[in-house]
C-alpha positions in Angstrom: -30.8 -43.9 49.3 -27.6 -45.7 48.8 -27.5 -48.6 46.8 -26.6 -50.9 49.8 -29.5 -49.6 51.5 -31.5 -50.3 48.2 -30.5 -53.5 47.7 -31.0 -54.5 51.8 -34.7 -53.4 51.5 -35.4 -55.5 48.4 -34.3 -58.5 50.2 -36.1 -57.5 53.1 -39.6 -57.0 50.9 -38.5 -60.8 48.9 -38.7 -62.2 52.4 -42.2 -60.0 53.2 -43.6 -61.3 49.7 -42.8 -65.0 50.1 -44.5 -64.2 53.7 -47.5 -63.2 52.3 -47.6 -66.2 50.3 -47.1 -68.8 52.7 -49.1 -67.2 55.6 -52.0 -64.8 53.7 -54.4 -68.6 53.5 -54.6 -68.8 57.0 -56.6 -65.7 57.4 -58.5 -66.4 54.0 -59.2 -70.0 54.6 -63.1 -69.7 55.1 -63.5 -67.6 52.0 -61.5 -70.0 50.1 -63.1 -73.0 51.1 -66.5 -71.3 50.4 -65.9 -70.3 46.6 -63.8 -73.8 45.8 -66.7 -75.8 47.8 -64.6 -77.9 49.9 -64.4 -77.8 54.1 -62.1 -75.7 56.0 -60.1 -78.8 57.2 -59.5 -79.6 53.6 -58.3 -75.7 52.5 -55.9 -76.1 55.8 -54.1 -79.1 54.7 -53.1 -76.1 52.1 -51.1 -75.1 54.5 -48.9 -78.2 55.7 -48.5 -79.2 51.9 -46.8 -76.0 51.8 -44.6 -76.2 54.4 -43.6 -80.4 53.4 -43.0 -79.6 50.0 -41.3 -76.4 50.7 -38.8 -78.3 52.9 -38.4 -81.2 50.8 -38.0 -79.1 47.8 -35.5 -76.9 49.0 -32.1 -78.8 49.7 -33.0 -80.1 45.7 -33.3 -76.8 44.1 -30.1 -75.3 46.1 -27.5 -78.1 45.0 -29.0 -78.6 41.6 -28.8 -74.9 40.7 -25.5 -74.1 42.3 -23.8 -74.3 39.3 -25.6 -71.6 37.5 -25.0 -68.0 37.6 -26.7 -66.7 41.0 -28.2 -63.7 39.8 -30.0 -65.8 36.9 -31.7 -68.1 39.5 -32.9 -66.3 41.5 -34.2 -64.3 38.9 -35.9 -67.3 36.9 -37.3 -68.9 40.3 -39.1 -65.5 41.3 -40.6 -65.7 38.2 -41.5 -69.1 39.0 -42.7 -68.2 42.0 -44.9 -65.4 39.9 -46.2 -67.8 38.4 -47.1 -69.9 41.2 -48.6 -67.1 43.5 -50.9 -65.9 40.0 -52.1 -69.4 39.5 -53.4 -69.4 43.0 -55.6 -66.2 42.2 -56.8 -67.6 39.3 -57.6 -71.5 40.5 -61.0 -72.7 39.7 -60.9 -75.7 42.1 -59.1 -77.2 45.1 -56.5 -79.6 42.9 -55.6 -76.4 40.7 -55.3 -74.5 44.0 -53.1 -77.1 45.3 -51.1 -77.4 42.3 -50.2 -73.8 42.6 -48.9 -73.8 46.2 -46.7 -76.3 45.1 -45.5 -74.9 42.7 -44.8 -71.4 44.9 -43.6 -73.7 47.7 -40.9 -75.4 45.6 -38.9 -72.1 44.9 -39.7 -70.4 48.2 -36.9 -71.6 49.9 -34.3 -71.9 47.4 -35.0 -67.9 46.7 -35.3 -67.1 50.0 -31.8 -69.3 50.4 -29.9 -66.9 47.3 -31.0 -63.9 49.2 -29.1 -64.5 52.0 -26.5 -65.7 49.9 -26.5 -62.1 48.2 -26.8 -61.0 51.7 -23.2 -61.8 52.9 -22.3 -60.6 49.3 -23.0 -56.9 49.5 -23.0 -56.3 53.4 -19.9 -55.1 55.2 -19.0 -57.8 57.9 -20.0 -55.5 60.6 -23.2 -54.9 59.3 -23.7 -58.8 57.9 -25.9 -60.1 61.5 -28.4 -56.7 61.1 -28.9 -57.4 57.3 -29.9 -61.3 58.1 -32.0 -60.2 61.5 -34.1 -57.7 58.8 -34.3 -60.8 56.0 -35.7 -62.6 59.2 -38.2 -59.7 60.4 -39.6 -59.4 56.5 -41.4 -62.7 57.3 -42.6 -60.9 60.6 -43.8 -58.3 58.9 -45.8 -60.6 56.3 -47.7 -62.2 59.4 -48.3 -59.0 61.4 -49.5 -56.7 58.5 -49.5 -58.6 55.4 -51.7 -61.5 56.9 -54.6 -58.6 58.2 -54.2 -56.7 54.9 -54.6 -59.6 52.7 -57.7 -61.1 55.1 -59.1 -57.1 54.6 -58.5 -57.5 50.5 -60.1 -60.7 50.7 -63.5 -59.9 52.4 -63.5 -56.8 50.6 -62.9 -57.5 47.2 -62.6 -61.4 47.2 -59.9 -63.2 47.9 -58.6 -63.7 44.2 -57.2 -60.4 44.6 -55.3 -60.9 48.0 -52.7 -62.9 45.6 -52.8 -60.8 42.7 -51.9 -58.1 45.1 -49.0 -60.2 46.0 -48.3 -60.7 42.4 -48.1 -56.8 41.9 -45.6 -56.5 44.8 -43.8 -59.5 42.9 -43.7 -57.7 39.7 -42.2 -54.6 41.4 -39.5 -56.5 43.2 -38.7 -58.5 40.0 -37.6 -55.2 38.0 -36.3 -53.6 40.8 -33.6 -56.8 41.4 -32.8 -56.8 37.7 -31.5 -53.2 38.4 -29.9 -53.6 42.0 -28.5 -57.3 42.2 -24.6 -57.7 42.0 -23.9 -58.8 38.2 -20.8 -60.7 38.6 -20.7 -62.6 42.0 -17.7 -64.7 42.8 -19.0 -68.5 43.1 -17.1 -71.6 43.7 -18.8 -74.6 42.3 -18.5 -77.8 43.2 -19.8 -81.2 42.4 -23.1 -82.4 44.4 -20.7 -84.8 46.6 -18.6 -82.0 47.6 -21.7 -79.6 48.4 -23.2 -81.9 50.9 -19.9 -83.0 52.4 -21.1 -79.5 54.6 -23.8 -81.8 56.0 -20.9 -84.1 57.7 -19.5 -81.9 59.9 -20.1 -81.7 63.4 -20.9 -77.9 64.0 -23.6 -78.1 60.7 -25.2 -81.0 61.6 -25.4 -80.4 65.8 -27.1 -76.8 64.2 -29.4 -78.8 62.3 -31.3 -80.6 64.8 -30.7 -77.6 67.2 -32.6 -75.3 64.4 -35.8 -78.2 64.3 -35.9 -78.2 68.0 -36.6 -74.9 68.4 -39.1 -74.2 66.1 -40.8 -77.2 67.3 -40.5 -75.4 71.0 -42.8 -73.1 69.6 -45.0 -74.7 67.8 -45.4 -76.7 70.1 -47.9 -74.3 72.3 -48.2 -71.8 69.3 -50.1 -73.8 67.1 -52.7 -73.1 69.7 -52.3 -70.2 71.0 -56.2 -69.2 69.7 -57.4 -71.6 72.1 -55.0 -70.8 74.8 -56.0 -67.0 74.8 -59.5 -68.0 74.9 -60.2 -71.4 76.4 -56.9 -70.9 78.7 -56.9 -67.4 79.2 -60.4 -66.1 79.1 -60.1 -63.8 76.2 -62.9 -62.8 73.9 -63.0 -63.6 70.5 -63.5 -60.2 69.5 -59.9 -59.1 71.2 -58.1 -62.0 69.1 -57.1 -59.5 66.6 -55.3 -57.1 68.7 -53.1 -60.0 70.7 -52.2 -61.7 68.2 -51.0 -58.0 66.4 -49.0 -57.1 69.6 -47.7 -61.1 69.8 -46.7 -60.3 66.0 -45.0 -57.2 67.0 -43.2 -59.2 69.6 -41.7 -61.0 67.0 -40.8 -58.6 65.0 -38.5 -57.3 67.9 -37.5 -60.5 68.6 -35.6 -60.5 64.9 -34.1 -57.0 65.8 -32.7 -58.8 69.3 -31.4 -61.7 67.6 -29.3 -59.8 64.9 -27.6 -57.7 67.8 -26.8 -61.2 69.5 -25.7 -62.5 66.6 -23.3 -59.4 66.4 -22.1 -59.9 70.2 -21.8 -63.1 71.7 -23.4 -65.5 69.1 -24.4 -68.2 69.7 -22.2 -68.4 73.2 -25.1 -66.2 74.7 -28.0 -68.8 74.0 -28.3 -71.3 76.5 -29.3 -68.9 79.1 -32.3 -67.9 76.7 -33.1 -71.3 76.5 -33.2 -72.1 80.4 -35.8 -68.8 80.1 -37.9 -70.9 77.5 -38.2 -74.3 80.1 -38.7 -72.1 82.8 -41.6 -69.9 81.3 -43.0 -72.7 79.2 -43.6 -75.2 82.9 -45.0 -71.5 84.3 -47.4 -71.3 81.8 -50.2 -73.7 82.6 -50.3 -71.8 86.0 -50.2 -68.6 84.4 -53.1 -69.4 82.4 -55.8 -68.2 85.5 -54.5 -64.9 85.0 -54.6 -63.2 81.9 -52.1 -60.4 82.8 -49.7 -63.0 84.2 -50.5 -65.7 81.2 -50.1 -62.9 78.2 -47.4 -61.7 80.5 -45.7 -65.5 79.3 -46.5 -65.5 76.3 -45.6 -62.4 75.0 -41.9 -62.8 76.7 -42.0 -66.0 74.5 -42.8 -64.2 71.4 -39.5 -62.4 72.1 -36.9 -65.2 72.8 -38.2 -68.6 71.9 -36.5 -67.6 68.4 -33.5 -65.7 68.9 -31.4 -68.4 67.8 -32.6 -67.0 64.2 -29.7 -64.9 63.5 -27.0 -66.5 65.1 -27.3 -69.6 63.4 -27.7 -68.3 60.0 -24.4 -66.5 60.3 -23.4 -70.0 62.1 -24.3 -71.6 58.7 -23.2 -68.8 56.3 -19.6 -67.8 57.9 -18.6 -72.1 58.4 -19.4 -72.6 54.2 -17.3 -69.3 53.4 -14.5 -70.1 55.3 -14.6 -74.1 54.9 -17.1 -75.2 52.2 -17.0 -72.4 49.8 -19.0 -74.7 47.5 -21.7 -75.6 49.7 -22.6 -71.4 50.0 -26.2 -71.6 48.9 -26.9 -75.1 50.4 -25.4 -73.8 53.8 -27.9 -70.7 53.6 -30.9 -72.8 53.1 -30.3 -75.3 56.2 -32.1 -73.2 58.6 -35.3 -72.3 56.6 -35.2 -76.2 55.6 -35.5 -78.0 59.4 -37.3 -74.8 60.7 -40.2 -76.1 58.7 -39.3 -79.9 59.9 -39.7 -78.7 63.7 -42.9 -76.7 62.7 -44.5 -80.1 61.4 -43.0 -81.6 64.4 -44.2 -79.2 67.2 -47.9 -79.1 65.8 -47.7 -82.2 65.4 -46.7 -82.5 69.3 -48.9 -79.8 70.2 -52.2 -81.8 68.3 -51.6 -85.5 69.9 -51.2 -83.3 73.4 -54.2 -81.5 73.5 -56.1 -84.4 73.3 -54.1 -86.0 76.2 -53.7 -83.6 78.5 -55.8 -80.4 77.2 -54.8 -77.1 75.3 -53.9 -76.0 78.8 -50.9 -77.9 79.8 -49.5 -78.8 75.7 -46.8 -76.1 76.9 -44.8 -78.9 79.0 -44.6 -80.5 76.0 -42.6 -77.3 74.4 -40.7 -77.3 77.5 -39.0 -80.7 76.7 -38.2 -79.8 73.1 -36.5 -76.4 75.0 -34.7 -78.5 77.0 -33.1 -80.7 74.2 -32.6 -77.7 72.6 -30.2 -76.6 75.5 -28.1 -79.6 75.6 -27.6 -79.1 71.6 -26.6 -75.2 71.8 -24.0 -76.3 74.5 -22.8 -79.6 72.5 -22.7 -77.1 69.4 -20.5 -74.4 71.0 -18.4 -77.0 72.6 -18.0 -78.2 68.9 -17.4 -74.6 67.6 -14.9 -74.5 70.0 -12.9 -77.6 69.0 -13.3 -76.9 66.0 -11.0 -73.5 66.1 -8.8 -75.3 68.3 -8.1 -78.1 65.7 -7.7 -75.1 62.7 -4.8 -73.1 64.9 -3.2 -76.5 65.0 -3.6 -77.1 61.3 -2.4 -73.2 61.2 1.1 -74.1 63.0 
């Protein structure tokens, strides 16, 4: 194997690990909140601690730690994050549990941020959009196989041992980047002022909101989607498993998809996907008396409402190389960042809707967020545009 290959698999297995991490206590909940002796609604608010602290968290770490050699902190926050994940396995009640998805939530996103920093670092330019659609599927992966192998750990051996089998995958990964990551890494440092000057211009920010609409088009409807394959749909409980498997693998074709846009067309080839999104989303509460026709919709879902994935991350990446050369690893962590912002957003959506209109129709609610997620992709491109325009000036 060469050592490109090498090194693009590690960052792929960082992105399965943190995965496993943030996504392994939804399928462990119950056996959680049976040993630490607090409800299931109480182990769940696990889960959007995570996700706030991990967003709030993340912009901090990134500009605060620029100034340090990359290969060093990205080292010293996976062993953070080593520390973190063990504690979790290890917790003897719910604040200790807390305290140490905190602590694995705080460095998530900045390590997940220096990997595709690394990313643009050792790929060839042609190959740079298939490296970042990979980093993107190893969180795919986490929730398709990781999730059910950590559930089978759990109920097998307890779930103590569903994170320290996530601290042995840590370990390996850990020695393995020691060996493989680039030692000497050009790095232009700038004062915190001049890193988040990135945040003022037009095609970042436009990306931004763009980036939290979407995920909160999906999570939106997907936040149920238990209840809408059995209350809407008519599915047994016994057959969750297996759709929410080939939904997962959906997903994980979706990132293949969305690296080869990313390589042809960009982010000029998105607003039709979007128009797909509002059309399918207002189909779906019709769609729901069949189950062919409504797991027709939502599998076609699975594999577009995302797609913007890779395209805006090279979006993000290729706009700080060329014109904020400081702002690198802050640029890289944008789309992680306000992907978790729209996930709090759409379930938070998809929660007040179902008690207003039932788990049935909360898809119309996705449909809205898809269709101010169109007019941003065509504001954003139109700003891309002018953007060039006004450089070959400069250029002149």
């Amino acid at each position: 194997m060469s050592k490109y290959r090498l090194q693009a698999t590690m960052f792929v297995l960082v992105a399965f690990m943190l995965g496993c991490n943030e996504f392994m206590v939804v399928g462990i909940l119950s056996d959680i909140a049976n040993h630490l002796h607090v409800s299931i609604a109480a182990v769940g608010y696990l889960v959007t601690i995570f996700a706030t602290v991990y967003a709030i968290s993340t912009p901090f770490i990134t500009v605060l730690t620029s100034k340090f050699n990359r290969r060093k902190t990205l080292l010293a926050l996976i062993a953070i994050f080593l520390v973190g994940n063990t504690l979790s396995g290890v917790a003897t009640n719910y604040w200790f549990m807390m305290l140490s998805r905190i602590i694995s939530a705080s460095v998530s996103g900045a390590i997940i941020s220096l990997v595709m920093t690394f990313a643009t670092v050792i790929a060839p330019i042609q190959k740079r959009a298939g490296l970042v659609s990979w980093i993107f599927a190893g969180f795919s992966i986490a929730s398709v196989f990781g999730v059910p192998i950590g559930t089978t750990i759990s109920t097998t051996y307890g779930w103590r041992y569903a994170f320290f089998a996530v601290s042995v995958i840590t370990i390996i990964i850990f020695i393995l980047l020691i060996w493989i990551l680039p030692r000497n890494v050009k790095q232009v440092q700038g004062s915190i002022g001049g890193q988040l000057s990135l945040l003022k211009d037009p095609r970042i920010y436009i990306a931004i909101i763009l980036v939290m609409f979407t995920a909160a088009t999906m999570y939106a409807y997907y936040t149920y989607i238990r209840p809408l394959l059995t209350t809407g749909m008519g599915f047994s409980t016994g057959s969750l498993n297996i759709l929410l498997f080939v939904i997962g693998i959906m997903s994980i074709l979706s990132n293949r998809w969305s690296g080869y846009i990313a390589e042809n067309g960009g982010l000029n080839k998105m607003p039709k996907y979007y128009i797909a999104d509002i059309v399918l989303l207002v189909l779906l509460p019709v769609g729901l008396h069949s189950k062919v026709i409504g797991f027709g919709i939502v599998l076609i879902l699975s594999l577009i409402v995302t797609l913007l994935n890779s395209p805006i991350q090279l979006h993000f990446l290729n706009t700080a190389e060329r014109d904020y050369p400081q702002s690198m690893v802050l640029a890289s962590s944008l789309s992680s960042i306000f992907f978790n912002f729209g996930i709090s957003l759409g379930s938070a959506t998809a929660s007040i809707l179902v008690g207003v209109v039932g788990v049935d129709k909360i898809s119309l609610g996705s449909a809205i967020y898809a269709l101010i997620a169109l007019g941003l992709i065509i504001v954003l491109n139109r700003a891309i545009r002018n953007g060039k325009v006004n450089q070959a000036k400069v250029s002149e």
